[in-house]
Biopython code that builds the backbone (N, CA, C, O; Angstrom):
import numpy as np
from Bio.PDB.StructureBuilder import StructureBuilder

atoms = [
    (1, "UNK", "N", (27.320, 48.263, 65.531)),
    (1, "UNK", "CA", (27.609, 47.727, 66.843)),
    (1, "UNK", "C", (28.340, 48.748, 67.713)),
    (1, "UNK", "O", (28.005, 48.816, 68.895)),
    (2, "UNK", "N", (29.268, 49.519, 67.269)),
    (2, "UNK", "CA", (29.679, 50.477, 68.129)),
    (2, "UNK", "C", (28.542, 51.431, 68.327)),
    (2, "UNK", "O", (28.356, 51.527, 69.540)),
    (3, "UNK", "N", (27.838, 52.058, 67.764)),
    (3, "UNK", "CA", (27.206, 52.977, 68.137)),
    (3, "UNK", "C", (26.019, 52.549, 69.363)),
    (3, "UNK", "O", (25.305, 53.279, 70.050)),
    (4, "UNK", "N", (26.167, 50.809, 69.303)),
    (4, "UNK", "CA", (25.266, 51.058, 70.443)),
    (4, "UNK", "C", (26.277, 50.772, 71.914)),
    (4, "UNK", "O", (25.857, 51.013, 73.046)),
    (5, "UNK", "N", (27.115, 50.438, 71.737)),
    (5, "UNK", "CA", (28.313, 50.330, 72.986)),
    (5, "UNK", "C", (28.331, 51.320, 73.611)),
    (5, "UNK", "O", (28.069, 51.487, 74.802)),
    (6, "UNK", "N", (28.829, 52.467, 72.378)),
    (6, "UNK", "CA", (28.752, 53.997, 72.780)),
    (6, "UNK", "C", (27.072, 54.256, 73.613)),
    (6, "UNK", "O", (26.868, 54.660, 74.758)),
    (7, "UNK", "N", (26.207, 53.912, 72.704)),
    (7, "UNK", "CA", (25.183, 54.436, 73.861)),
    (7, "UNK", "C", (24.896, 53.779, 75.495)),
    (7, "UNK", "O", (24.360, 54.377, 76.428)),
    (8, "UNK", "N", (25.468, 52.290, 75.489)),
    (8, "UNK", "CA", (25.589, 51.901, 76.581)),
    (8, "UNK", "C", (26.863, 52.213, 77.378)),
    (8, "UNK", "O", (27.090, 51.605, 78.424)),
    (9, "UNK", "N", (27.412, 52.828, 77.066)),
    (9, "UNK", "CA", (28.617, 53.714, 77.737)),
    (9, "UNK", "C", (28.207, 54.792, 78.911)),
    (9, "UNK", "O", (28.318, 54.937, 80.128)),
    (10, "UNK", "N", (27.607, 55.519, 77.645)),
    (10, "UNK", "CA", (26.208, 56.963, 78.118)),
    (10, "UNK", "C", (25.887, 56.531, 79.216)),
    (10, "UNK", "O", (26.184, 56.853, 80.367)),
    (11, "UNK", "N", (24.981, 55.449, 78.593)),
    (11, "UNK", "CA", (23.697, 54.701, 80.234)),
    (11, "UNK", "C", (24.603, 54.670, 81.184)),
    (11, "UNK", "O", (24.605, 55.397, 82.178)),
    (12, "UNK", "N", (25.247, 53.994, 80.966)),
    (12, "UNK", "CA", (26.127, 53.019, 82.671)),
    (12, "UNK", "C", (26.846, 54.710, 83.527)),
    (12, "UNK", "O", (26.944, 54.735, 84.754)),
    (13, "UNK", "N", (27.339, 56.169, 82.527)),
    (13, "UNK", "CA", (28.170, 56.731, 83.306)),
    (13, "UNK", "C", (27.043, 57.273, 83.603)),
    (13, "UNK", "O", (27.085, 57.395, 84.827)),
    (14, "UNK", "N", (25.569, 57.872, 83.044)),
    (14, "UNK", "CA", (24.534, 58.171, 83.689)),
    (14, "UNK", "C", (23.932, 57.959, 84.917)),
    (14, "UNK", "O", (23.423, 58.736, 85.725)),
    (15, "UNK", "N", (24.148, 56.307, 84.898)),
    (15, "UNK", "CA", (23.581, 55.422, 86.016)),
    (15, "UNK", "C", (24.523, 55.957, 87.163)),
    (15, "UNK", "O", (23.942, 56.198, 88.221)),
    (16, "UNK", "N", (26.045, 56.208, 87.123)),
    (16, "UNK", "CA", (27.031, 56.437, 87.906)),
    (16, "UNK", "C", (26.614, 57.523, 88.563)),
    (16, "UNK", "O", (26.243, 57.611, 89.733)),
    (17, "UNK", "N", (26.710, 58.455, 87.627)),
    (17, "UNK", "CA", (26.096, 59.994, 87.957)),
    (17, "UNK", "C", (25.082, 60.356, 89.137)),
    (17, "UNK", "O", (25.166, 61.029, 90.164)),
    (18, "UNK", "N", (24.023, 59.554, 88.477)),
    (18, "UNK", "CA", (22.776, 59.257, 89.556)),
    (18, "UNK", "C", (23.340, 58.731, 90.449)),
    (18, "UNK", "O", (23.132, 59.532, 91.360)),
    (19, "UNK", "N", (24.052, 57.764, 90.954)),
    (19, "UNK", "CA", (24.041, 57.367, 92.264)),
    (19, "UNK", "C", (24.618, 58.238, 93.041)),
    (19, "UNK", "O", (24.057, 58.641, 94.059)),
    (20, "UNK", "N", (25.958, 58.698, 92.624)),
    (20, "UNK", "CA", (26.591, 59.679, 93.178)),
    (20, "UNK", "C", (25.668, 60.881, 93.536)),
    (20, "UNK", "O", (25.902, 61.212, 94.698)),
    (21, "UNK", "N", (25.170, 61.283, 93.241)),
    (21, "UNK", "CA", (24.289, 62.022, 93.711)),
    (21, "UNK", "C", (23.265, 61.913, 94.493)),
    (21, "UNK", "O", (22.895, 62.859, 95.188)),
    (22, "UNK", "N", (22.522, 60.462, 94.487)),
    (22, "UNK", "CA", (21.671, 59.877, 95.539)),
    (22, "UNK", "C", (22.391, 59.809, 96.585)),
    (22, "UNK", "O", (21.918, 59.738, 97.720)),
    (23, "UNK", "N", (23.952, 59.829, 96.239)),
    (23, "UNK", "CA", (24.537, 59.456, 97.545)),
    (23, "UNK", "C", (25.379, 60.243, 98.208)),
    (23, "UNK", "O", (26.088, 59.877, 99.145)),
    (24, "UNK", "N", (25.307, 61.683, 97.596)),
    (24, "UNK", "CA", (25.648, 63.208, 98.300)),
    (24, "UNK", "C", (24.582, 63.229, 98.491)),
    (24, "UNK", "O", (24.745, 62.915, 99.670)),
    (25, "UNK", "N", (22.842, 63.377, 98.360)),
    (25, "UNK", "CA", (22.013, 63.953, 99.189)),
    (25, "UNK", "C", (21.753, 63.280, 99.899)),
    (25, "UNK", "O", (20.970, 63.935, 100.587)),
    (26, "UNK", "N", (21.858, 61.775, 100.574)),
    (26, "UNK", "CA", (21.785, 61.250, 101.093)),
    (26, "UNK", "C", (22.829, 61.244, 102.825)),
    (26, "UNK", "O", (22.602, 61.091, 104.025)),
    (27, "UNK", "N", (24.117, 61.546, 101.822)),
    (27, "UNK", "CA", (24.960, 61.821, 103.403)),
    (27, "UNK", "C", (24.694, 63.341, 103.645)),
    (27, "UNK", "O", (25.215, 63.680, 104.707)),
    (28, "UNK", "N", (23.887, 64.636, 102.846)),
    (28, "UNK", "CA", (24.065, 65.307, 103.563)),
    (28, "UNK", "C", (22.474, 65.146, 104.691)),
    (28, "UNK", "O", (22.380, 65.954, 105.615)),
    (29, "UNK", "N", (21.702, 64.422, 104.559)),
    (29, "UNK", "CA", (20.601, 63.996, 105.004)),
    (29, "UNK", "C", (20.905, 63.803, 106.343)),
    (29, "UNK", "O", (20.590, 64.488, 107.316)),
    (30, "UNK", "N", (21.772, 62.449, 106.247)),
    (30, "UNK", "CA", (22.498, 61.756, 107.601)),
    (30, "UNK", "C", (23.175, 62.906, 108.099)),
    (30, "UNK", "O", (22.538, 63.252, 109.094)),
    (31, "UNK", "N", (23.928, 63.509, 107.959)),
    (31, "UNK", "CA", (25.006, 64.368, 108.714)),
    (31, "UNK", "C", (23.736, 65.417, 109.473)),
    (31, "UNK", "O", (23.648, 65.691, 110.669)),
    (32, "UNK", "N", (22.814, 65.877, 108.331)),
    (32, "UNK", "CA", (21.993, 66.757, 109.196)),
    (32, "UNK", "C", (21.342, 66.478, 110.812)),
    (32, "UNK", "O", (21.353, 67.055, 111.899)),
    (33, "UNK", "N", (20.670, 64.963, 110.092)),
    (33, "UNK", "CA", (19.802, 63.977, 111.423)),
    (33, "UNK", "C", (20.817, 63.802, 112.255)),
    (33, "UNK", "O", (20.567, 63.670, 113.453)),
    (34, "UNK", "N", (22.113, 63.768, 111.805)),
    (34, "UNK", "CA", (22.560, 62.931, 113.210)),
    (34, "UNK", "C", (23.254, 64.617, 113.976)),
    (34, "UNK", "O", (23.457, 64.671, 115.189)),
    (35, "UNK", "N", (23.462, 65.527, 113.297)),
    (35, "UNK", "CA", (23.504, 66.698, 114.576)),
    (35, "UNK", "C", (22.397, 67.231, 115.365)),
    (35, "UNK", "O", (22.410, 67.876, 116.414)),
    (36, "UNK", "N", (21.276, 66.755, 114.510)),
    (36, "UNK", "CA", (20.022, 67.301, 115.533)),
    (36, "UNK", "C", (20.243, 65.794, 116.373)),
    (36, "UNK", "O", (19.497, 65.792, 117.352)),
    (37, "UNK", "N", (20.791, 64.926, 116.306)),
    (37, "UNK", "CA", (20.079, 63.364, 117.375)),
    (37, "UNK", "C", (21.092, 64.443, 118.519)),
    (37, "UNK", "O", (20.500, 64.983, 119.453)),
    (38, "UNK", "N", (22.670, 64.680, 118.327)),
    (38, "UNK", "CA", (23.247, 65.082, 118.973)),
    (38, "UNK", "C", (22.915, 66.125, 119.992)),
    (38, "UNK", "O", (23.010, 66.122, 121.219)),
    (39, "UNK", "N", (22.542, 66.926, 119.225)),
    (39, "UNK", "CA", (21.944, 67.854, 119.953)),
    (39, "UNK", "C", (20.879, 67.951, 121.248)),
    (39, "UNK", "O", (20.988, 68.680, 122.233)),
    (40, "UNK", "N", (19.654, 66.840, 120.891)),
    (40, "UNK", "CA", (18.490, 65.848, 121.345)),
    (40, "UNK", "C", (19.371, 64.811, 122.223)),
    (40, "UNK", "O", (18.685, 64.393, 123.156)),
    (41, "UNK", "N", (20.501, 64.340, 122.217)),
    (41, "UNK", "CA", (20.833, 63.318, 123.326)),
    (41, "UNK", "C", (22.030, 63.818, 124.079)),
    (41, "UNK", "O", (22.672, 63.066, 124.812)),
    (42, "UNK", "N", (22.466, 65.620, 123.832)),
    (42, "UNK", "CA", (23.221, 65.925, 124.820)),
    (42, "UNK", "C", (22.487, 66.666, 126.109)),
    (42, "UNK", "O", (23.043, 66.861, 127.189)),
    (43, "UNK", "N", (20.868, 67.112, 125.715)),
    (43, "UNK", "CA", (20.424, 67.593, 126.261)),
    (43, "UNK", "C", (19.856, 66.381, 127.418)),
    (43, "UNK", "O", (20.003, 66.401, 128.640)),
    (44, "UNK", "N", (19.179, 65.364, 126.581)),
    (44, "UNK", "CA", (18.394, 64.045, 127.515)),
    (44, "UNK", "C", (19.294, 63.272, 128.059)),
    (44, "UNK", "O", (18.769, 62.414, 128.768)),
    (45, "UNK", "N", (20.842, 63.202, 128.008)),
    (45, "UNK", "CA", (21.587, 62.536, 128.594)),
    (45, "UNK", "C", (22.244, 63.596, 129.860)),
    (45, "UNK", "O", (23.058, 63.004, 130.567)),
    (46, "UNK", "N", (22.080, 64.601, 130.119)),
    (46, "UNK", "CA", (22.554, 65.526, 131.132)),
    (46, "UNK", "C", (21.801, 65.027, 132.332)),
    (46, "UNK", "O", (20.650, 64.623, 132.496)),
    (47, "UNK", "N", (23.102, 65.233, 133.312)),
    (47, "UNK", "CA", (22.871, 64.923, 134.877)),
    (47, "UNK", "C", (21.346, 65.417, 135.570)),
    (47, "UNK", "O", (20.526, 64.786, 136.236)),
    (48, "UNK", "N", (21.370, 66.571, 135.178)),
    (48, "UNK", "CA", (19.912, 66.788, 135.658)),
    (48, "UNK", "C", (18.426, 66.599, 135.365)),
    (48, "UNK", "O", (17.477, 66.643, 136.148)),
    (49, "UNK", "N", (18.461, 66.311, 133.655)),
    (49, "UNK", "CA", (17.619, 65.700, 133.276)),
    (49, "UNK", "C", (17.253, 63.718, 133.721)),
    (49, "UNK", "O", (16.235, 63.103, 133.401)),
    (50, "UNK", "N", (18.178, 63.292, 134.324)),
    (50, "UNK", "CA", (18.496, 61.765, 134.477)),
    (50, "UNK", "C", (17.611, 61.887, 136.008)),
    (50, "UNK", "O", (16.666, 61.133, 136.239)),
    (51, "UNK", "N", (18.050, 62.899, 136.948)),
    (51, "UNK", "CA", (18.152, 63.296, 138.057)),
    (51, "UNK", "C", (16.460, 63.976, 138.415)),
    (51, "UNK", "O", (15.808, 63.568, 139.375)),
    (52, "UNK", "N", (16.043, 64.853, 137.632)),
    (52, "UNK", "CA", (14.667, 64.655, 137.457)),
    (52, "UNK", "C", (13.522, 63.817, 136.865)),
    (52, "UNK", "O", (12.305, 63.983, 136.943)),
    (53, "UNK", "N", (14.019, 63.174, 136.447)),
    (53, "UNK", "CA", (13.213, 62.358, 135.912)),
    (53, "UNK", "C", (13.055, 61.034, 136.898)),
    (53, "UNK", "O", (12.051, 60.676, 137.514)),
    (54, "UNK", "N", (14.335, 60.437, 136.851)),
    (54, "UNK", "CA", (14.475, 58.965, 137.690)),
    (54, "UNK", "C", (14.308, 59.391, 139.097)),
    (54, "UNK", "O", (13.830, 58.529, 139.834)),
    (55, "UNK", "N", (14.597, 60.526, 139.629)),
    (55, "UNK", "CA", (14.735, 60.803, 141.580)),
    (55, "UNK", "C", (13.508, 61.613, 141.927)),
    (55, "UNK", "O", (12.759, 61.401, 142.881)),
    (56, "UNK", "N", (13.393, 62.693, 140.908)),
    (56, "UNK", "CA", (12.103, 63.230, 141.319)),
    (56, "UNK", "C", (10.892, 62.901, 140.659)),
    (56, "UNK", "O", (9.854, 63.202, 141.248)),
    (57, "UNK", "N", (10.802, 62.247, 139.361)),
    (57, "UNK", "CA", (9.320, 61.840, 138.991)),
    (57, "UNK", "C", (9.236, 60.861, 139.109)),
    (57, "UNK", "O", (8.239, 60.389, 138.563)),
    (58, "UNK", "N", (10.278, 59.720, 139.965)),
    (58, "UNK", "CA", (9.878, 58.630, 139.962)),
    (58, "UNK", "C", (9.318, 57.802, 139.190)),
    (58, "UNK", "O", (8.195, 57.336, 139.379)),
    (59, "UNK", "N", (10.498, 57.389, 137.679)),
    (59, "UNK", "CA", (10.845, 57.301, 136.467)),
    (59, "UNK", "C", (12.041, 55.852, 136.904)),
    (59, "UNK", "O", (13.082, 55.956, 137.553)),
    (60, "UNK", "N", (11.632, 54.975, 136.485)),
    (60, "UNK", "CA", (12.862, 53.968, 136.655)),
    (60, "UNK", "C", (13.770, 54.230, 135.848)),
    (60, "UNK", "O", (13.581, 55.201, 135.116)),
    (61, "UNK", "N", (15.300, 53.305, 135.689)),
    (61, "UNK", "CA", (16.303, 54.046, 134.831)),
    (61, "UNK", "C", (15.688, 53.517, 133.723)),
    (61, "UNK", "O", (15.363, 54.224, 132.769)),
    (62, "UNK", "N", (15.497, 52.307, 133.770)),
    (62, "UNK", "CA", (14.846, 51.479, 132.381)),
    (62, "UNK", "C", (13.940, 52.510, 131.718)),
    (62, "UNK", "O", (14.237, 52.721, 130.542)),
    (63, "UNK", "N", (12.822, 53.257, 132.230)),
    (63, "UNK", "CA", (12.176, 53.754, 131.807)),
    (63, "UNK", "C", (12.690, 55.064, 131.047)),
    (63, "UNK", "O", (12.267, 55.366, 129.932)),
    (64, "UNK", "N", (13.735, 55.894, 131.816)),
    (64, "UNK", "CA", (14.564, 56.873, 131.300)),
    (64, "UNK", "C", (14.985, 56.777, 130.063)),
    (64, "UNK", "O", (14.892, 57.532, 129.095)),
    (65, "UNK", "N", (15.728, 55.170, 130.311)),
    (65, "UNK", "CA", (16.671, 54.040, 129.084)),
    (65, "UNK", "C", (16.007, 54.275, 127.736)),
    (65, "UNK", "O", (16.521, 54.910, 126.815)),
    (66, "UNK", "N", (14.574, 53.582, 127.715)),
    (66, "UNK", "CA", (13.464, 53.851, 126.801)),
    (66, "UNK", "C", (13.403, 54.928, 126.236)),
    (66, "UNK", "O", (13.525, 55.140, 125.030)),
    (67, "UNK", "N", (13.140, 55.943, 127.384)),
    (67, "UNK", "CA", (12.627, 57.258, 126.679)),
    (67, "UNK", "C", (12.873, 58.082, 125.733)),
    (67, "UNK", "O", (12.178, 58.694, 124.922)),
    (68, "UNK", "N", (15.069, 57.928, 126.181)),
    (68, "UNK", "CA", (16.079, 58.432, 125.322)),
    (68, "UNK", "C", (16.347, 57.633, 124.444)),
    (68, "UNK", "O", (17.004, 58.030, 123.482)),
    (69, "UNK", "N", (15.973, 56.454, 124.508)),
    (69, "UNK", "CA", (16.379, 55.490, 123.273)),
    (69, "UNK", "C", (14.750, 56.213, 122.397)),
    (69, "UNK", "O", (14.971, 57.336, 121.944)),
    (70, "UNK", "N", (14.287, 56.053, 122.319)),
    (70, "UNK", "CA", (12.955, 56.563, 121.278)),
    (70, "UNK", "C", (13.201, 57.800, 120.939)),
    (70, "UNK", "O", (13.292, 58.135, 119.757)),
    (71, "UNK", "N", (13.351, 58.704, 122.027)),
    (71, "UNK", "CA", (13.388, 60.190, 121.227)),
    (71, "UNK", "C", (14.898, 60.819, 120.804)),
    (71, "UNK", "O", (14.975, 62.010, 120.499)),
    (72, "UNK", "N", (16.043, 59.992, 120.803)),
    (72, "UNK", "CA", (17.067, 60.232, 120.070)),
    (72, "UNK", "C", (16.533, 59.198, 118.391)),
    (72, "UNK", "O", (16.747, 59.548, 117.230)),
    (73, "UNK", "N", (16.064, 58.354, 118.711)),
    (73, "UNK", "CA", (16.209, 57.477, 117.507)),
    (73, "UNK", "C", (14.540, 58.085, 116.712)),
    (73, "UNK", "O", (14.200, 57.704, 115.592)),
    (74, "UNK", "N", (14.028, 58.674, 117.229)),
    (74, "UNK", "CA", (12.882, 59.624, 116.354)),
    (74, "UNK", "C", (13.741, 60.944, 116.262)),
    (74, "UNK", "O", (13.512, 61.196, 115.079)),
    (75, "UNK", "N", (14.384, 61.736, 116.589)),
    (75, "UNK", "CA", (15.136, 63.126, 116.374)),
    (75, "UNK", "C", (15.968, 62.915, 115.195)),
    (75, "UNK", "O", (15.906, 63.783, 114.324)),
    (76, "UNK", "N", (17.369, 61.084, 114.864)),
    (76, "UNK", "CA", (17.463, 60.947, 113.961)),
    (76, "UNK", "C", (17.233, 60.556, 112.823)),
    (76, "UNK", "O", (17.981, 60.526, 111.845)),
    (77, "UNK", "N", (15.992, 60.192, 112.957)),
    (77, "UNK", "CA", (14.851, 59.662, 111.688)),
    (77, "UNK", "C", (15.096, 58.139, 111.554)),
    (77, "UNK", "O", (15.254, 57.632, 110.444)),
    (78, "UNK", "N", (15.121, 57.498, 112.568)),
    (78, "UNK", "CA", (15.606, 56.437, 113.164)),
    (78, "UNK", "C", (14.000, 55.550, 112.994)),
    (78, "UNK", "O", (13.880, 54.403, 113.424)),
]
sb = StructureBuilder()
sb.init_structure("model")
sb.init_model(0)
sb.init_chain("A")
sb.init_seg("    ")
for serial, (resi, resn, name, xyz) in enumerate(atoms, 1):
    if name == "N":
        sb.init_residue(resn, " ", resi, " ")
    sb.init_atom(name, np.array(xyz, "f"), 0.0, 1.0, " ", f" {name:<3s}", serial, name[0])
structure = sb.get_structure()
């Protein structure tokens, strides 16, 4: 009976192991996506991009609203 405790010991710190690690490559995943979203919504949120789009292409804001909502939330794998 101990020897199988001991092997379910093994399993469970194994199982631990694995997650921890699913769950460092996982935040370094997120940290990556979300500096490229940053990057992608400091550029589409700038005055002049708002300013060409909505004043000179005649772009509603809603439509702007949309645009940056989709291509920040596709940049962070959203």
């Amino acid at each position: 009976m101990a020897t199988l405790e001991r092997e379910w010991a093994e399993v469970a710190e194994l199982w631990r192991t694995s997650l921890e690690q699913r769950r460092t490559v996982q935040q370094h995943l997120m940290e990556a996506l979300a500096g490229k979203a940053v990057d992608v919504a400091l550029a589409l949120l700038s005055p002049e991009i708002y300013t060409q789009m909505v004043f000179d292409s005649d772009w509603s804001p809603e439509r702007y609203e949309r645009w940056v909502h989709d291509t920040v939330s596709a940049a962070a794998g959203i």
